[in-house]
N, C-alpha and C positions, 0 to 999 in steps of 0.2 A: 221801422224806418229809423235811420242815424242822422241825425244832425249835426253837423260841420260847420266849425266858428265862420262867419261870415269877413273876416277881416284879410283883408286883401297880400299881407303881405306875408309869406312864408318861403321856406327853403324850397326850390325844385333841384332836378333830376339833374341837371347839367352844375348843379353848387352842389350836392352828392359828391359827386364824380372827379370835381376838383378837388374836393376838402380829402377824399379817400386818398390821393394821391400825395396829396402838399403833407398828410401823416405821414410820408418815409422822411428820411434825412438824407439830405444830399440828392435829393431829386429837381429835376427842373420840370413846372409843368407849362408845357406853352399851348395858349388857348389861340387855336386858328379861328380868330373872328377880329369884328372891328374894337379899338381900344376904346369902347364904351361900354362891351362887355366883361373889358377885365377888374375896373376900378375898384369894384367892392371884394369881390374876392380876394386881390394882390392886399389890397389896406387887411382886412381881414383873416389875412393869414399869419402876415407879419406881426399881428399882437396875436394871436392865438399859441403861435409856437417859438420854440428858442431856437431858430433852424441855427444850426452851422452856416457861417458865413463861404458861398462858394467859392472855389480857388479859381482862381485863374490859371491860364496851359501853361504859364512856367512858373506856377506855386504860390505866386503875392497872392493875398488876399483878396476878394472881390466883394469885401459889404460895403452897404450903403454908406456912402461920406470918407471911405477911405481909399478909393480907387478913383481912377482919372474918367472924364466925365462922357468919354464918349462909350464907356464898356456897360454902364445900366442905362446911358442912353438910349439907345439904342434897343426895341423891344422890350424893355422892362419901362420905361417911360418914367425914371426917377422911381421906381419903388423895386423894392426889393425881392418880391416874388411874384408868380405869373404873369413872367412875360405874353404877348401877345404878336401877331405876325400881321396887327393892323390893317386888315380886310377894309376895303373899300367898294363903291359900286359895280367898276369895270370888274373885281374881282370877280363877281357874284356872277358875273355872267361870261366870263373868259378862264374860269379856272384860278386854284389858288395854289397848284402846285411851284408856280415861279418864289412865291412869296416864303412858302414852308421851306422849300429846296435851301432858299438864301439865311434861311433864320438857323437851320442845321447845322449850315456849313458855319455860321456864325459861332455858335456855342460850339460846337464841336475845336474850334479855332482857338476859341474866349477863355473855354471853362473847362474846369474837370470837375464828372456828377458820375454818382454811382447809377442815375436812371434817368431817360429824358423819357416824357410823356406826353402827344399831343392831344390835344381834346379839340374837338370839331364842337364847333359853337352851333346852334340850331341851322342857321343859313347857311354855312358850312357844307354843313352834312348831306346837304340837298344839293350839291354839285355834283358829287360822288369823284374828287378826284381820289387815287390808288396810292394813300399816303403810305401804305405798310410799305410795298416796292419803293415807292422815292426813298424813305428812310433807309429802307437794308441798302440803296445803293449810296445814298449819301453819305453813312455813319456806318460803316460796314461792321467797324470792329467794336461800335457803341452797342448798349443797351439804351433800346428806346422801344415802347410801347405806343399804341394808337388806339383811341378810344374814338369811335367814328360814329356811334349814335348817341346826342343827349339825352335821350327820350323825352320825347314832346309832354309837354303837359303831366308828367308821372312826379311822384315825390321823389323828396330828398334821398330814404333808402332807398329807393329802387335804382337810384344813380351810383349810390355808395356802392351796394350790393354786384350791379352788373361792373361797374370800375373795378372792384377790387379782383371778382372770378376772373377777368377779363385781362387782367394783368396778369395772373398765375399762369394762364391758357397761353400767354405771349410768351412767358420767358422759356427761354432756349434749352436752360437746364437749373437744375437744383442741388444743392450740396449730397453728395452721399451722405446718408444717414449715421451718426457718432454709435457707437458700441453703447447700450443703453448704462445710465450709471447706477449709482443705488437707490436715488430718489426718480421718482417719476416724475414727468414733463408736461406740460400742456400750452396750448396758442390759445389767447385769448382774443376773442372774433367780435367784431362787430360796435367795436369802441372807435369813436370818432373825434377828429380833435375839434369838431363843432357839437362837442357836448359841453354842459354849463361849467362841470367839474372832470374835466376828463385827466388829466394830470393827478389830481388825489383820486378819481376812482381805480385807476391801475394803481397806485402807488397804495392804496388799501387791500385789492386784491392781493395783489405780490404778498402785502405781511398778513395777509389771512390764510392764502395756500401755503404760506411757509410755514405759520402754526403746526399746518396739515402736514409737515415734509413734503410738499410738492414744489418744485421750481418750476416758474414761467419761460418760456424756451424762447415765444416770440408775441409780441403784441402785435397784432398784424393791424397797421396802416394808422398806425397811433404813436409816433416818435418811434419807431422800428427803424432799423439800419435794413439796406439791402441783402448784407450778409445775413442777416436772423430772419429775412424771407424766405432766403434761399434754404434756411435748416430747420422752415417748416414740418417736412418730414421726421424729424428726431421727436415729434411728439407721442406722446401716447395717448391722450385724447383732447380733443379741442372744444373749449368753452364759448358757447356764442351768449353772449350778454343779452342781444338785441336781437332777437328774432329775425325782425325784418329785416336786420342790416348785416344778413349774413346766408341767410340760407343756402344762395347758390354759391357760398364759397364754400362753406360747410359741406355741400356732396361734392363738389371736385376733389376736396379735399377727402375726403372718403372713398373716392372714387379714384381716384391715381396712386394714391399713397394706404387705404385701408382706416386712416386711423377713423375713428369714430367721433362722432360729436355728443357731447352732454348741452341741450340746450335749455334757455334757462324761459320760461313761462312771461318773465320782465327781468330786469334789471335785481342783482339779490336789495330792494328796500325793508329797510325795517330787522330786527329783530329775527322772528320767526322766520320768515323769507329765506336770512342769510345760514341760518339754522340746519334747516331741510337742504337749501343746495348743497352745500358742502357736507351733510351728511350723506347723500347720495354721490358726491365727486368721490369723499373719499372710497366710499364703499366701492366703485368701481376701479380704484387704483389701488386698493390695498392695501391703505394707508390709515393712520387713528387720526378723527374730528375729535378726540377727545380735549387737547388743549386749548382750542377755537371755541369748544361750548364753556370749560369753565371761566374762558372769558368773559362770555357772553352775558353768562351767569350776573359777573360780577357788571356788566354793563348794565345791565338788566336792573340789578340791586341799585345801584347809582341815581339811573332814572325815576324809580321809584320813588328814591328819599323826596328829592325834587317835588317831583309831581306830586308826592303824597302833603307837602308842606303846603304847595298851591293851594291842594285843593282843599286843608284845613282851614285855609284866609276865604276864601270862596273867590278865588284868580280865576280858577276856572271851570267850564258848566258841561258839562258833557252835552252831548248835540249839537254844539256850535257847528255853523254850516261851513264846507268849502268846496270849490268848485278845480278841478283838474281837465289841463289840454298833455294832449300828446297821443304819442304813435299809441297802439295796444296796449300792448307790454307798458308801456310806461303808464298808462293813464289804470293797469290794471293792478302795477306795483304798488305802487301812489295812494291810491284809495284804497288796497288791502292794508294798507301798515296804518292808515288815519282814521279808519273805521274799527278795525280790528284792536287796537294798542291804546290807541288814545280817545275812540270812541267818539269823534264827528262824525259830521251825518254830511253824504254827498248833496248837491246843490246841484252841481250841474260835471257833467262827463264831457270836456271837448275834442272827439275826436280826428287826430293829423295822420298822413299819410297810408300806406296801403292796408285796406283792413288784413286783419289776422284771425281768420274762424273761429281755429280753435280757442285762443288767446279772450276774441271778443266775445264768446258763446262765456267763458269763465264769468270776465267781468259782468256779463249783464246776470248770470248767476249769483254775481254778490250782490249785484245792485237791488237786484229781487228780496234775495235777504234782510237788508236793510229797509225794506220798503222803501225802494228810492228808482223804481223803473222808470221815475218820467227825467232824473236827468242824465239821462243820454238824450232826450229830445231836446235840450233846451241850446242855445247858441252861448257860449261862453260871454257875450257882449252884451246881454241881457241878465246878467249872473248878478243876484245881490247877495251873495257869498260872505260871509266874512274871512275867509282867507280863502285867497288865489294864488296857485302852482302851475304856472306859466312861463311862456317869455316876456320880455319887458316891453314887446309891439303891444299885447293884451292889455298886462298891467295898467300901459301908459294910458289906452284907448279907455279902460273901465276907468281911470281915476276923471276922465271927462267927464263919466253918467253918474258916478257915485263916490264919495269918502268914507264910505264907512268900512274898509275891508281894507286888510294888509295885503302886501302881495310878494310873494318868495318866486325868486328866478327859479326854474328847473333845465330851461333849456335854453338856448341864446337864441336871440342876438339878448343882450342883455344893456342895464342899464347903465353901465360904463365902472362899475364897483372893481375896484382894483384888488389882487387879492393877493396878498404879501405871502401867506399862508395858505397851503394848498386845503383843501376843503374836499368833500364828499360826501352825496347824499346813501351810499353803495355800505354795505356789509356793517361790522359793530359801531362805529367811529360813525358812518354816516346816521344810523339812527338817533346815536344821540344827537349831532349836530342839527339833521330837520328836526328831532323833537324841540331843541331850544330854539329854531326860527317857528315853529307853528306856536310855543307858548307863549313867546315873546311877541308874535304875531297879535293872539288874541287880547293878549296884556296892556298892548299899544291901544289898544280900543276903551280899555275901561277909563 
């Protein structure tokens, strides 16, 4: 039996779906529901990303504070992304096709976007009006998508995952494929811009495959343009980071186009992790890991010094306890690099969204190793941990039951840390960085 943190407040299926989408640039995503369902998402997107500020149809600029006040008035309700088509009760029971028709014609009028996307809010969904027909007749010569099921009750990936196939299956057509160059290509899948570090995790990726000679072709649904969706196709094989958050795009994409997917077990954390995958990327691209590992080497030697200096002063004890939340993959990255490398001892495993068999069968195989099978049983919120790898909802909630444990953001929502400098916990650069939050972590204690 799996235990599931008991804390109320996590990502669903229908915040998936937006966050998959608000990753293009130059997209609009308009949530057909009432404007109580958009406030956190619109606020939360606008600090997550550097969107391009929309143009307007005769080319002024449309950001926030510098356009005239009735153009984000107006379904954007004073914020700057995800508009809404403000649903109310009579809609709910008369149809919301008048509403969506008029908010088309709006931006279609307003704005120029390289993709307009509507999302049906849960109550939404359950009228069943025939938004794909209204749109191809409203916006005939637009690119506009329709996501018409939130999935009730289901997580975050499963919203990302069905959003993002679900957009590919819409579009009309795709670029024809570039004449292959001399380096090989690959899409990187299943990276979200509601990751803690998602901006330095691609921006490590990119100079790690470059090591490799490989070029990234398209980031899909993570600061990606329209245009580098569409030449998804040019790749040679596609990297899914995140299991979950990708599978069914991963066989469409196999399935329409052939390329293949390399997926990755978690997130490449740690050392060894980043190691192995990339010595398998390269192997199937035909390319040498061999610059990527004398780095490593030397990252490797770096950490050492460090640690070995700690651990002369006696800073730090090996077994110290921590406790890990997240999807599979994550929670089985996470604990393979702090048990493996640094030699903490699990406390508690908190598992979020949809299990993963194979991925889960792994992790409770290390946990067994460690003699640590009972935590997956335990609730993250009963964790006397000395460090916690969480979101900052946990964090906050543990530092009410206990002080004696540090706690390191992994995933967001987060506790409002500003970060001038991009970060990453992903390939060489990230290992050393969580190694200096976990030592710094247990250091703050003594």
């Amino acid at each position: 039996m799996t235990a599931y943190s008991t804390k109320s407040i996590s990502p669903d299926s229908i915040t998936g779906m937006i966050f998959a989408m608000e990753g293009i640039r130059n997209a609009i995503v308009l949530l057909n529901g009432p404007m109580g369902c958009k406030f956190y998402h619109s606020t939360t997107s606008a600090h997550l990303t550097k969107h391009p500020p929309l143009r307007a149809a005769d080319g002024r600029p449309a950001e926030r504070g510098q356009v005239e006040y009735d153009i984000l008035n107006s379904y954007f309700f004073r914020q700057s992304r995800v508009p809404c088509t403000y649903l109310d009760g009579a809609d709910f029971v008369y149809g919301t096709a008048e509403k969506v028709e008029a908010a088309l014609r709006y931006f279609g009028e307003k704005f120029r976007f390289d993709l307009l996307v509507i999302v049906d809010s849960p109550g939404a969904s359950l009228i069943g009006d025939e938004l794909k027909e209204l749109a191809a007749r409203v916006l005939p010569q637009k690119p506009v998508a329709v996501l018409e099921s939130p999935g009730y009750s289901e997580f975050f990936s499963d919203g990302y995952d069905r959003a993002v196939s679900t957009l590919l299956r819409q579009l009309p057509a795709f670029a024809p494929r570039k004449p292959r160059g001399q380096k090989p290509r690959v899409n990187l899948l299943g990276v979200s811009i509601w990751h803690r570090y998602w901006e330095g995790d691609l921006e490590e990726m990119r100079r790690l495959l470059g090591l490799c000679g490989i070029e990234v072709n398209c980031c899909l649904c993570a600061g990606c343009t329209m245009a580098e969706v569409r030449a998804l196709p040019d790749a040679d094989l596609n990297l899914l980071l995140y299991p979950e958050m990708g599978r069914d795009t991963a066989a469409f994409l196999e399935e329409r186009f052939g390329t293949p997917c390399y997926v990755f077990d978690g997130p490449p954390v740690g050392f060894r992790a980043t190691e192995e995958a990339f010595r398998e990327i390269c192997a199937r691209l035909g390319t040498d890991a061999a610059p990527l590992l004398t780095e490593s080497e030397r990252s490797r030697a770096e950490a050492w010094f460090q640690l070995n200096d700690l651990d002369q002063m006696n800073y730090l004890s090996s077994g110290s306890t921590f406790a890990v939340e997240g999807m599979d993959s994550v929670a089985l990255a996470y604990t393979s690099f702090l048990t493996e490398y640094l030699g903490l001892t699990p406390e508690c495993v908190s598992l979020t969204g949809s299990p993963d068999g194979g991925i889960r069968e792994k992790l409770r195989e290390l946990l067994r190793s460690c003699r640590a099978e009972d935590a997956e049983l335990r609730d993250i919120l009963d964790s006397r941990a000395e460090l916690v790898f969480a979101d900052a909802n946990t964090i906050a909630a543990l530092h009410t039951r206990q002080d004696a444990f540090s706690g390191i953001e992994i995933s967001l929502p987060g506790m409002g840390y500003v970060d001038f400098v991009k970060k990453t916990h992903l390939g060489l650069r990230g290992a050393l960085f969580l190694t200096e939050q976990a030592v710094n972590g247990l250091m703050s204690r003594i």
